[in-house]
LUMLOZA-259193 format. One record per residue (C-alpha): residue number from 1; residue in one letter; y, x, z. Coordinates in pm, whole numbers, plus 32768, in hexadecimal, padded with zeros to 4 digits. Layout:
BEGIN
REC  num  residuo     Y     X     Z
REC  NUM        A     Y     X     Z
...
This chain:
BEGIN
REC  num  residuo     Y     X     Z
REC    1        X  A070  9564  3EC5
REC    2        X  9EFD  957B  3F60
REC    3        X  9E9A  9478  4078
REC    4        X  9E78  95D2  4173
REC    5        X  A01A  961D  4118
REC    6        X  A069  9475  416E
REC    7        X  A0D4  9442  42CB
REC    8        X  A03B  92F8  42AC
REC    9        X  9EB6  93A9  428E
REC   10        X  9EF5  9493  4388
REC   11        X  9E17  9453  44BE
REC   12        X  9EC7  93C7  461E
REC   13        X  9E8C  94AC  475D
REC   14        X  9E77  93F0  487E
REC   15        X  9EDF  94C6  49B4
REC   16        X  9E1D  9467  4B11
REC   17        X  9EFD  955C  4BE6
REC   18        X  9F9C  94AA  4D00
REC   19        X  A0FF  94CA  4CAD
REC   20        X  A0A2  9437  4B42
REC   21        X  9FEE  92B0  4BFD
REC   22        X  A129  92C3  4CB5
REC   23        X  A202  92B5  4BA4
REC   24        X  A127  9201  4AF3
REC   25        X  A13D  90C6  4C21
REC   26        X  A2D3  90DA  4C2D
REC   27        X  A2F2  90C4  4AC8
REC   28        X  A1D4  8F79  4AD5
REC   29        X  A2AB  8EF7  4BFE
REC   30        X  A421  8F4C  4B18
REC   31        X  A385  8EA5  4A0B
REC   32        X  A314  8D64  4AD0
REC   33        X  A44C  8D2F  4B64
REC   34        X  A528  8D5F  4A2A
REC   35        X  A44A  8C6D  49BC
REC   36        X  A46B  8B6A  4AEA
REC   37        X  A5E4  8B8C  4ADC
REC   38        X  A627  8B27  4937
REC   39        X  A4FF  8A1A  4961
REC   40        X  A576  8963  4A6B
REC   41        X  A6FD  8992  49CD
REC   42        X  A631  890B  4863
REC   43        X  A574  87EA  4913
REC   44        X  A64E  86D8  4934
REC   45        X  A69B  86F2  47B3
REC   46        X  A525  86C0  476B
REC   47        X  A4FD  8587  485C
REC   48        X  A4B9  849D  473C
REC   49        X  A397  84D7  4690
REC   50        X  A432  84B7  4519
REC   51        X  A3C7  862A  4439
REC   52        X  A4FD  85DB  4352
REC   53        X  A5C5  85EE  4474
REC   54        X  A4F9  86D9  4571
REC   55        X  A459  87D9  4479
REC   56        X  A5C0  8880  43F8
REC   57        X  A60D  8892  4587
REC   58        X  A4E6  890E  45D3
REC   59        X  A4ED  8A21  44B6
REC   60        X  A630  8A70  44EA
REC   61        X  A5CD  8AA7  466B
REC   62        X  A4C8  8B9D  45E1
REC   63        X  A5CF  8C40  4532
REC   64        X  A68D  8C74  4687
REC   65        X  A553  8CDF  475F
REC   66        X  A4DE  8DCF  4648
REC   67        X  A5E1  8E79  460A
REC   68        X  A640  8E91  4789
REC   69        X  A4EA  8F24  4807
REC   70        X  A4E3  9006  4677
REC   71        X  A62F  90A8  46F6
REC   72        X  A5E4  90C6  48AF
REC   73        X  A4A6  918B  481E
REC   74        X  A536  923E  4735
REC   75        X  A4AA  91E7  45F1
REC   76        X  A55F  91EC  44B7
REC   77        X  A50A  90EB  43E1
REC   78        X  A5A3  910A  4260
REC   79        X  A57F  8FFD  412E
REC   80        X  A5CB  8EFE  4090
REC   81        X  A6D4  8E3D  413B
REC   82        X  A67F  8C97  41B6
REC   83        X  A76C  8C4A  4095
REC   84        X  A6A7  8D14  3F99
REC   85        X  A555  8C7B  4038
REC   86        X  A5EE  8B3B  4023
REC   87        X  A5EF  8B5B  3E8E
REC   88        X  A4CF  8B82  3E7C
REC   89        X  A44B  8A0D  3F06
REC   90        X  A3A1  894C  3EDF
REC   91        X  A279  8A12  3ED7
REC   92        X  A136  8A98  3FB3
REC   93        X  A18A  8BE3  4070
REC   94        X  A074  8CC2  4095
REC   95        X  A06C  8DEB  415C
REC   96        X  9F6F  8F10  41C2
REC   97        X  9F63  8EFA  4339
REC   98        X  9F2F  9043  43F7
REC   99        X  9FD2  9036  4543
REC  100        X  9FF8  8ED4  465A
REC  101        X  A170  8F5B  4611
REC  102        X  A168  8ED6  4496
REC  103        X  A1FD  8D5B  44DA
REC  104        X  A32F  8DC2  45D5
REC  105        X  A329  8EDF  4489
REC  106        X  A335  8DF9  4394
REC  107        X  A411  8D0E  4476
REC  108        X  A537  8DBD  444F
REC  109        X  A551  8D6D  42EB
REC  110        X  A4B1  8BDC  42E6
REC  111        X  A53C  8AF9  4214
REC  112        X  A574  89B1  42C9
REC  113        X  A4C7  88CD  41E0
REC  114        X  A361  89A0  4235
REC  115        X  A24B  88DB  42E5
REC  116        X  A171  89CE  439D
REC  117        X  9FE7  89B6  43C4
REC  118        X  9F7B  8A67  4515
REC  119        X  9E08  8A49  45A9
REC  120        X  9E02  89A1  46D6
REC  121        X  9DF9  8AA4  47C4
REC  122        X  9F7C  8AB7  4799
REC  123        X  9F83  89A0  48B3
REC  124        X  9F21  8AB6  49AA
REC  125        X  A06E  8B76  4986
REC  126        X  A15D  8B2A  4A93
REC  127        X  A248  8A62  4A1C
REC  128        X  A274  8A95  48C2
REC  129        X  A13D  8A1E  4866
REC  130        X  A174  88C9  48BA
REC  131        X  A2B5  88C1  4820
REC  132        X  A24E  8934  46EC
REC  133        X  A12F  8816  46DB
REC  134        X  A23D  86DB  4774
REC  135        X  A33B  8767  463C
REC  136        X  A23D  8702  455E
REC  137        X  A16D  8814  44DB
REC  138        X  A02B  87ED  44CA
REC  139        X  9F06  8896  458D
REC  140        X  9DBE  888C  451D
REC  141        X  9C5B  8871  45CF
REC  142        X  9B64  898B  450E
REC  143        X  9A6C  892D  4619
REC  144        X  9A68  87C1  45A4
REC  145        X  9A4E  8786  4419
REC  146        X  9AA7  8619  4417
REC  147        X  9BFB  8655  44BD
REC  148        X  9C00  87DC  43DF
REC  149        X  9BD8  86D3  42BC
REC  150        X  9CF7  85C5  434B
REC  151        X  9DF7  86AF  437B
REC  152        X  9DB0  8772  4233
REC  153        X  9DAB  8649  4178
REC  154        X  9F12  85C9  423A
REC  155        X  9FA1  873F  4220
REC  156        X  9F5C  8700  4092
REC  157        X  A00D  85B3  40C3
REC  158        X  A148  8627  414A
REC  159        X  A15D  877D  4035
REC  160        X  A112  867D  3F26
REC  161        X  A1CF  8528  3F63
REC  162        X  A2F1  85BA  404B
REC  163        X  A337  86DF  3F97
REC  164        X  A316  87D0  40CA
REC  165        X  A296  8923  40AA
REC  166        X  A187  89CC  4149
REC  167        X  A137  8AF8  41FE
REC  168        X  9FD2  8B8E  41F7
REC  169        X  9EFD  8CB8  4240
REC  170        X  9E0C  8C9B  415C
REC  171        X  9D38  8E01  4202
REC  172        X  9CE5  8D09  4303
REC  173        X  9CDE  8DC3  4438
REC  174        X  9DB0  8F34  448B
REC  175        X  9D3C  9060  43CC
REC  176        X  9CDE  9139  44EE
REC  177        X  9D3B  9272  4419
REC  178        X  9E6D  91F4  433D
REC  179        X  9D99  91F8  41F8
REC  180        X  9DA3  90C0  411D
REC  181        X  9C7C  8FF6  4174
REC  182        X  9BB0  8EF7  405F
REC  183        X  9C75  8DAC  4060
REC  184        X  9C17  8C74  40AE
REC  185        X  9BFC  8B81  3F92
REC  186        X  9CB8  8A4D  4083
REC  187        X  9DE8  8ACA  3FEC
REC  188        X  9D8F  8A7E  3E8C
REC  189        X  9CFE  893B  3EB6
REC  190        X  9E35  88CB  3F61
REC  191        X  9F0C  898B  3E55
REC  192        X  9E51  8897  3D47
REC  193        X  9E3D  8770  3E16
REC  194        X  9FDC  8761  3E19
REC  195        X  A044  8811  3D11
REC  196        X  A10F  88FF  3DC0
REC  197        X  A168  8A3F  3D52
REC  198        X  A0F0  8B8E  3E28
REC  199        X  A1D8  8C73  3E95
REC  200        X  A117  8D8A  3F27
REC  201        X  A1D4  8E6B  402A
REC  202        X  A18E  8FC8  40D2
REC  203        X  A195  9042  421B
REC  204        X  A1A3  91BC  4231
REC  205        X  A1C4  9290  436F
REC  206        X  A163  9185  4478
REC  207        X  9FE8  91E6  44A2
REC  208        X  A03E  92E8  45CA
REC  209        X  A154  9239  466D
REC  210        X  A083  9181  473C
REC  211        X  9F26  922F  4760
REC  212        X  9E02  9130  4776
REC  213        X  9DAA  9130  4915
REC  214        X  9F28  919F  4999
REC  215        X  A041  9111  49D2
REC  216        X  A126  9220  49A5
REC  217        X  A209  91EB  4878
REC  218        X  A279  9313  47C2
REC  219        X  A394  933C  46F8
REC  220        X  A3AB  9351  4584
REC  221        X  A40B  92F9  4437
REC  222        X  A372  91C1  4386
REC  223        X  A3A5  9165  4225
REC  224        X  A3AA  903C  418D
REC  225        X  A355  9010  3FE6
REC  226        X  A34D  8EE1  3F2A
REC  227        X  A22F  8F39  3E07
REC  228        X  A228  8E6C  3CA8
REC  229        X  A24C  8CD9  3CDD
REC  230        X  A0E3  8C71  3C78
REC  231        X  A0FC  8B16  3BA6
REC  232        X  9FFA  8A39  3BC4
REC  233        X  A00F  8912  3AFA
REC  234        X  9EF2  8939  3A13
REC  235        X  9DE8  89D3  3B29
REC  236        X  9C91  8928  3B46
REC  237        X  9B9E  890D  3C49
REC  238        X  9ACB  89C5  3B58
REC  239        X  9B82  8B06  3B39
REC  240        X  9BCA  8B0F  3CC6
REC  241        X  9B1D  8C91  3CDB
REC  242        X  9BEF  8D03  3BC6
REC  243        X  9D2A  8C8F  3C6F
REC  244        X  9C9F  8D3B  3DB7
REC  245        X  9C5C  8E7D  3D29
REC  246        X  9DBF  8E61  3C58
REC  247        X  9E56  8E57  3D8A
REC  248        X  9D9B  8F2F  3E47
REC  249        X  9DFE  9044  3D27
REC  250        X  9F65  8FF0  3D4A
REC  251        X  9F4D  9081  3EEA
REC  252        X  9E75  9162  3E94
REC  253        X  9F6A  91ED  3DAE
REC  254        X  A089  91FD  3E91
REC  255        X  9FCB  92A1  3F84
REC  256        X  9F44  9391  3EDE
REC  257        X  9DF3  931B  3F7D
REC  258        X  9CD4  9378  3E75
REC  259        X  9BD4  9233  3EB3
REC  260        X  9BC8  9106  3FB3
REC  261        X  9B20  912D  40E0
REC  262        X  9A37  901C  418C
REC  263        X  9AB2  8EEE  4261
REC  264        X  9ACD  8F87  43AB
REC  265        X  9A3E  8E3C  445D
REC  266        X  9990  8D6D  4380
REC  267        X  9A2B  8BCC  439F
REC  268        X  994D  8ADE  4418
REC  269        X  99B2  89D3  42DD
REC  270        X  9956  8A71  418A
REC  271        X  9A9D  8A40  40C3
């Protein structure tokens, strides 16, 4: 299959007619109260600050508020089931990121022992922003590279010593076209730094679901795919490109996308 026949490649139309920002504002208002209503139900749960007990509620609360808003907009998500996910931690997920819809996406099938690393931005989302960071995942500051460094080097902590797994994007930022974008070598690093294995993970049909500057959600069907488990117990710091570009091959592949595209915003903190 060429990238032009993959639903994930194939450019987003943003509509500006009337009807269309209209839509576009009920389904942003939907969404924020489906959101206020499970994260106020969730909150109590998550009162004391302790991950091995808040994290599982908190994913499984995820599970519950992705799969609600997934179905009211009609999009189909199929994969692997949480169980099947579940098998396959410890480990780091990685996964292409083409649409702001990609975590409530991937939410529907998180396992509960996965730590998530968001930037800190999150915090601005009504509501569940804050309740993601007070259930113990971890936000990070790319504006500030001490604190970038801090929580890298306690996000490595937890994957390593406490055995939880991780969820990355390793593109960095949204593809604004749905291509695969060059990868960030964080990922790696982190991936030799705890020993963990990488289980990389695709995301097809999301990139017009939500077209970059609407609001409007359109219905559609999402896959998810689980590619090869990527071991990673005798990777170097030297050979860091070579994983990259192994990697980078295996999406590539599954696309169907012929070469890697540039970083479409380049990070402040060379990785």
């Amino acid at each position: 299959m060429s990238e032009h026949d993959n639903p994930l490649t194939q450019p987003a139309i943003v509509r500006d007619g009337l009807s269309d920002r209209l839509i576009g504002w009920i389904h942003g208002l939907v969404g924020l109260f489906i959101t206020a209503i499970i994260v106020l139900v969730a909150l109590p749960l998550v009162l004391i600050p302790v991950r091995r007990w808040t994290l599982p509620i908190s994913n499984r609360t995820a599970n519950i508020w992705s799969g609600t808003l997934t179905r009211l907009f009609g999009i189909r998500v199929d994969g692997p089931s949480r169980k099947e996910m579940t098998a396959r931690t410890p480990c780091i997920f990685v996964s292409n990121h083409t649409s702001l819809l990609d975590l409530p996406i991937l939410g529907t099938k998180l396992p509960g022992n996965v730590i998530c690393l968001g930037k800190k931005e999150l915090l601005k989302v009504p509501f569940w922003g804050v309740f993601f960071w007070w259930s113990g995942h971890l936000l990070v500051d790319r504006s500030n590279r001490a604190k970038w460094q801090q929580t890298m080097a306690e996000y490595e902590r937890l994957i390593a010593e406490d055995r939880w797994s991780g969820l990355v994007f390793p593109e960095g930022t949204r593809s604004p076209d749905g291509q695969l974008r060059e990868l960030k070598k964080g990922v790696f690093h982190m991936a030799i730094n705890t020993r963990m294995p990488i289980q990389p993970v695709l995301v097809e049909g999301a990139a017009g679901l939500l077209p970059k500057g609407s609001l409007r959600v359109h219905p559609g069907h999402v896959k998810i795919r689980l590619l090869d488990r990527v071991e990673t117990d005798d990777w170097n710091v030297e050979n860091v490109d070579s994983y990259k570009q192994q990697l980078e091959q295996m999406y590539l592949q599954a696309l169907g996308q012929q070469k890697v595209l540039p970083s479409a915003r380049r990070n402040k903190h060379k990785e």
